[in-house]
PADO-918064 format. One record per residue (C-alpha): residue number from 1; residue in three letters; x, y, z. Coordinates in steps of 0.02 Angstrom, whole numbers, padded with zeros to 5 digits. Layout:
N
R   resi   resn        X        Y        Z
R    NUM    Ala        X        Y        Z
...
//
This chain:
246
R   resi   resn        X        Y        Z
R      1    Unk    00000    00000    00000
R      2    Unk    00044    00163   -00047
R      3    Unk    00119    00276    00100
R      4    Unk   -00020    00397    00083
R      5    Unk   -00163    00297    00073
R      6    Unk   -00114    00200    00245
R      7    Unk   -00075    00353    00336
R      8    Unk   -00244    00398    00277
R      9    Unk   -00316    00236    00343
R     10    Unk   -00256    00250    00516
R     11    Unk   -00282    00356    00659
R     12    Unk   -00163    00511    00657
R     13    Unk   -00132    00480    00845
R     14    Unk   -00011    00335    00784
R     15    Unk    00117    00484    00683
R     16    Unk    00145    00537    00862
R     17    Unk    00224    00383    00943
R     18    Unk    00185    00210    00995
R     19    Unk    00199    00157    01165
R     20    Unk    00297   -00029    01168
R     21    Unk    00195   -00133    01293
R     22    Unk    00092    00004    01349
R     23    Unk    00200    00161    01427
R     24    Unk    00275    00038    01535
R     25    Unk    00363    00122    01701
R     26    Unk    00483    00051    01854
R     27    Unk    00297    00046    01935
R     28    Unk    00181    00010    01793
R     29    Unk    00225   -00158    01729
R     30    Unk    00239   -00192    01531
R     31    Unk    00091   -00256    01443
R     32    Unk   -00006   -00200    01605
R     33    Unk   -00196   -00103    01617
R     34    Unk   -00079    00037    01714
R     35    Unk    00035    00055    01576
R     36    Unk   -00114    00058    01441
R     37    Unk   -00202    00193    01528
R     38    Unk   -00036    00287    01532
R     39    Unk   -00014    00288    01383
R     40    Unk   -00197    00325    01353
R     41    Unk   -00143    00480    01475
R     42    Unk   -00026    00547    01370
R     43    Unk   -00152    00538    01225
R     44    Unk   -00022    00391    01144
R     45    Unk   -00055    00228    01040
R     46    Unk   -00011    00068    01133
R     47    Unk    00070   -00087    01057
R     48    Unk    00014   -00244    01131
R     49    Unk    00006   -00441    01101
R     50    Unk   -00097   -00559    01142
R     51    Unk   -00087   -00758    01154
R     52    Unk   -00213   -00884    01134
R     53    Unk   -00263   -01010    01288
R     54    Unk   -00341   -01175    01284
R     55    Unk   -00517   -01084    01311
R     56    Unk   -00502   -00983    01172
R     57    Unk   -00476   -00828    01265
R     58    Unk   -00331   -00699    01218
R     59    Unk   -00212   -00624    01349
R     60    Unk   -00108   -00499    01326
R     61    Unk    00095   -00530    01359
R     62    Unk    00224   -00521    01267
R     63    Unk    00302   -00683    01325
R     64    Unk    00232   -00851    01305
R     65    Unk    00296   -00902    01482
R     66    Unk    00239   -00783    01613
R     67    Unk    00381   -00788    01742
R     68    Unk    00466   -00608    01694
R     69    Unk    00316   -00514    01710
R     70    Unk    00250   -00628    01862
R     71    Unk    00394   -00707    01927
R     72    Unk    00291   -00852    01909
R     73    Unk    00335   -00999    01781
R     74    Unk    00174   -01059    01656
R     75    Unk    00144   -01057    01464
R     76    Unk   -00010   -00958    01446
R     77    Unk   -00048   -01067    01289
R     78    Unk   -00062   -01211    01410
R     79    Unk   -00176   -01131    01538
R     80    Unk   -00337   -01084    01520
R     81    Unk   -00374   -00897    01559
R     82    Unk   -00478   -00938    01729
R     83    Unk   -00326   -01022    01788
R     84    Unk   -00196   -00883    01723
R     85    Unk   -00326   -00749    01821
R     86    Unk   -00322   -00845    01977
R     87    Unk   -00137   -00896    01996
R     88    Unk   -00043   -00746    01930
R     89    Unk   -00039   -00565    01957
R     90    Unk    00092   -00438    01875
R     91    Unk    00237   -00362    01964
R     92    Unk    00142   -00205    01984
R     93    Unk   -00013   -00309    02092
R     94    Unk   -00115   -00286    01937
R     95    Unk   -00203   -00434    01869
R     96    Unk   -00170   -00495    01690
R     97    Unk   -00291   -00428    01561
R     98    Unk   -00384   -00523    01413
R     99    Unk   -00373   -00389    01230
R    100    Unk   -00559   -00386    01268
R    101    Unk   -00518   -00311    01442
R    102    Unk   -00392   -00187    01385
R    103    Unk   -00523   -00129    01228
R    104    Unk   -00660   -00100    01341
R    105    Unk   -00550    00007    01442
R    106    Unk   -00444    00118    01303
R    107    Unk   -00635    00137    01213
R    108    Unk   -00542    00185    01064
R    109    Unk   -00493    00352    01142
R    110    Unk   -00325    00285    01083
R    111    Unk   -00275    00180    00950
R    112    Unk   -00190    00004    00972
R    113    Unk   -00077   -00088    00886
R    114    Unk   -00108   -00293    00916
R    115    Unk    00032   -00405    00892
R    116    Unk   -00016   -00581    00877
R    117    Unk    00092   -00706    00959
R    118    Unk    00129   -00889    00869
R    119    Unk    00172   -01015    00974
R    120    Unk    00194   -01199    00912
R    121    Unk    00083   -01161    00712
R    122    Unk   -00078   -01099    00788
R    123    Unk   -00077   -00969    00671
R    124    Unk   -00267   -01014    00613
R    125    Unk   -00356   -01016    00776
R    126    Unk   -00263   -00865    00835
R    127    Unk   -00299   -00747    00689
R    128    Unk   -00501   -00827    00711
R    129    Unk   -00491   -00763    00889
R    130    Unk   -00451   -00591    00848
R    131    Unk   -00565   -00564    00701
R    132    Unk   -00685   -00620    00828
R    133    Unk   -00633   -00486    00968
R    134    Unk   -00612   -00343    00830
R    135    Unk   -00752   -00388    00730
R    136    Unk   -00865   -00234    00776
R    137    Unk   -00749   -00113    00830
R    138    Unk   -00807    00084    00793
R    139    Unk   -00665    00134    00673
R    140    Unk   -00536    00021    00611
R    141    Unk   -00431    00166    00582
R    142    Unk   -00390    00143    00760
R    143    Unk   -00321   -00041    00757
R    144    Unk   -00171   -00099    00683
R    145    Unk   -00123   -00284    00656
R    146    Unk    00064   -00360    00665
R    147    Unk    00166   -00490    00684
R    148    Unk    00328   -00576    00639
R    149    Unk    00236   -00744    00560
R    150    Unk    00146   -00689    00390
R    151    Unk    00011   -00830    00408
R    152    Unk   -00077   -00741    00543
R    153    Unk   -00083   -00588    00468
R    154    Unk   -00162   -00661    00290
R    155    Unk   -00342   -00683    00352
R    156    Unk   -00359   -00501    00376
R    157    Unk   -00327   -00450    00178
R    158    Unk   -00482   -00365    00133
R    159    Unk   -00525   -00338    00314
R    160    Unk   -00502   -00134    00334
R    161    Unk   -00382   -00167    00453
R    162    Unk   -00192   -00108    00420
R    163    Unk   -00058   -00250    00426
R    164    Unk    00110   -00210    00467
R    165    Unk    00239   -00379    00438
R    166    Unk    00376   -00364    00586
R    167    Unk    00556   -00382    00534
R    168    Unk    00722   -00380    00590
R    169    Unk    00870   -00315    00533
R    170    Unk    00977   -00488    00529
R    171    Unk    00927   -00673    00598
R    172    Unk    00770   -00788    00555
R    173    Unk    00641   -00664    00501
R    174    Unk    00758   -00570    00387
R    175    Unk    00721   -00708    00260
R    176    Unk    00530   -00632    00252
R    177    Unk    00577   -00461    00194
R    178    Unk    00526   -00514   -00003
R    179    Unk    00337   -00543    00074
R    180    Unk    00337   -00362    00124
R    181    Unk    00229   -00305   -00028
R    182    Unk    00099   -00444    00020
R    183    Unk    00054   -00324    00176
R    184    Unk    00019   -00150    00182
R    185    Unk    00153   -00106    00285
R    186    Unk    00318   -00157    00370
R    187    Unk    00353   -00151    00565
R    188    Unk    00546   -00151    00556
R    189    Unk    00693   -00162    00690
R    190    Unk    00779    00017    00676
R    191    Unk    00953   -00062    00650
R    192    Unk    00897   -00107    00484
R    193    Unk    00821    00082    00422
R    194    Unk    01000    00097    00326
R    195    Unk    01007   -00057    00229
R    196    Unk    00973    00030    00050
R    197    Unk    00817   -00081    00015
R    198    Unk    00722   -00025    00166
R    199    Unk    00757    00132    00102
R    200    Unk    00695    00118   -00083
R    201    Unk    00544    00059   -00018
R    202    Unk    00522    00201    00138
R    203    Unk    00539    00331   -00018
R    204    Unk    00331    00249   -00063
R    205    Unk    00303    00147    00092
R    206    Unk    00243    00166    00263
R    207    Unk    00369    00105    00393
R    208    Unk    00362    00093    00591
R    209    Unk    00536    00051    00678
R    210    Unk    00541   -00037    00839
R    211    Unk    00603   -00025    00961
R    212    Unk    00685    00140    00995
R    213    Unk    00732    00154    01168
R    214    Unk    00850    00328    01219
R    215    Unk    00841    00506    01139
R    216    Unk    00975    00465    01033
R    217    Unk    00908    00306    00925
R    218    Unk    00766    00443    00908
R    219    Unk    00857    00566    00848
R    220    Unk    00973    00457    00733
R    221    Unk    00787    00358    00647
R    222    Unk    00659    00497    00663
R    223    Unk    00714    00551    00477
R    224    Unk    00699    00370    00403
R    225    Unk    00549    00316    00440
R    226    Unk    00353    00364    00486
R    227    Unk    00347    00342    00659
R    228    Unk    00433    00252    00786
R    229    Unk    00378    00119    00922
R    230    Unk    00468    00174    01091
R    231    Unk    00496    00120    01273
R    232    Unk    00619    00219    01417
R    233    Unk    00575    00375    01330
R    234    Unk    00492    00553    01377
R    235    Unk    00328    00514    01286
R    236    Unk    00301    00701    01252
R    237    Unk    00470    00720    01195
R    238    Unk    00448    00587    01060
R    239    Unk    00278    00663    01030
R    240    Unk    00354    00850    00996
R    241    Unk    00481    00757    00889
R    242    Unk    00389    00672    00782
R    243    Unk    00263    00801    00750
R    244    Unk    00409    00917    00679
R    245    Unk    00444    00794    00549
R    246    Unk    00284    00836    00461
//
């Protein structure tokens, strides 16, 4: 897709910043309501993923296994989400949310981006699950869908929702970079924003780097791509420098 036509398609809170995990603090935990509703604060978009459980339900981590943000061991793709609510609460006391929880809360006062998390080829029934939960959201301008595994993201062609395929700049997924015009968009790691075919196809393309995490990866990527996904940063400083680059 055409850079103009996505940035059309897509909330224009997103050109100001995207929070990594929510804005994530030393006492809001990542991935956490309080760092959601931070970020909603701040008047920010919020990056989040979610994983499927064996009841069908999606909670949102970034990790498969819970113990960093829980200091509790357990795949949440092996637990059902009564038992993940019962037996584990983040670091910040806050219980673990479900996307459905988090939605309800953000209202679409913000826009999201939703990363969706393969573990062991469920591809299908994870992409089912969240055309399920998105499926009669108000404006899909204010939902964006990643991830690093293209199969989840090909159900949504023809959905209205924008797809952004995650890449990195070396390692396994660097293989998928030809698939990049299959999706409307690329979700790239920063490191990679000089390599001379990211920036042929920045020149027509939208592109979001990730993860940029001290005012001087900011400063060094704000020119080379649209917007940036951020963490350990002033939130109003990266939303007064990105502004200026439009």
């Amino acid at each position: 897709m055409k850079k103009q036509k996505f940035i059309d398609n897509i909330s224009p809170i997103f050109k100001y910043g995207i929070c990594h995990r929510g804005l994530h603090t030393e006492e809001f935990t990542e991935n956490g309501m309080n760092a959601f509703l931070n970020a909603k604060n701040h008047n920010m978009a919020i990056e989040l993923d979610v994983h499927l459980t064996t009841d069908d339900e999606l909670i949102v981590c970034h990790d498969s296994d819970l113990i960093r943000t829980t200091g509790k061991p357990g795949i949440i793709e092996e637990m059902t989400s009564k038992e993940i609510k019962e037996n584990y609460r983040l670091r910040d006391g806050e219980e673990i949310s479900t996307l459905r929880e988090v939605m309800d809360r953000i209202n679409e006062e913000v826009p999201i981006v939703i990363e969706l998390k393969v573990w062991q080829k469920n591809y299908k029934a994870l992409a089912k699950r969240v055309q399920k939960e998105i499926a009669n959201v108000k404006d899909k301008k204010n939902y964006i869908l990643i991830s690093f595994d293209p199969r989840a993201l090909t159900p949504f062609k023809h959905s209205g929702f924008m797809r952004q395929l995650l890449l990195v700049a070396e390692g396994k997924y660097t293989a998928l970079y030809p698939l990049r015009h299959l999706f409307e968009a690329i979700d790239i790691d920063f490191h990679a924003l000089g390599k001379r075919k990211v920036i042929k196809y920045y020149q027509k393309h939208y592109v979001n780097a990730w993860t940029i995490q001290s005012v001087e990866e900011l400063m060094a990527v704000k020119d080379h791509c649209d917007v940036v996904t951020f963490q350990n940063i002033d939130p109003e400083l990266v939303k007064e420098t990105m502004s200026k680059k439009r």
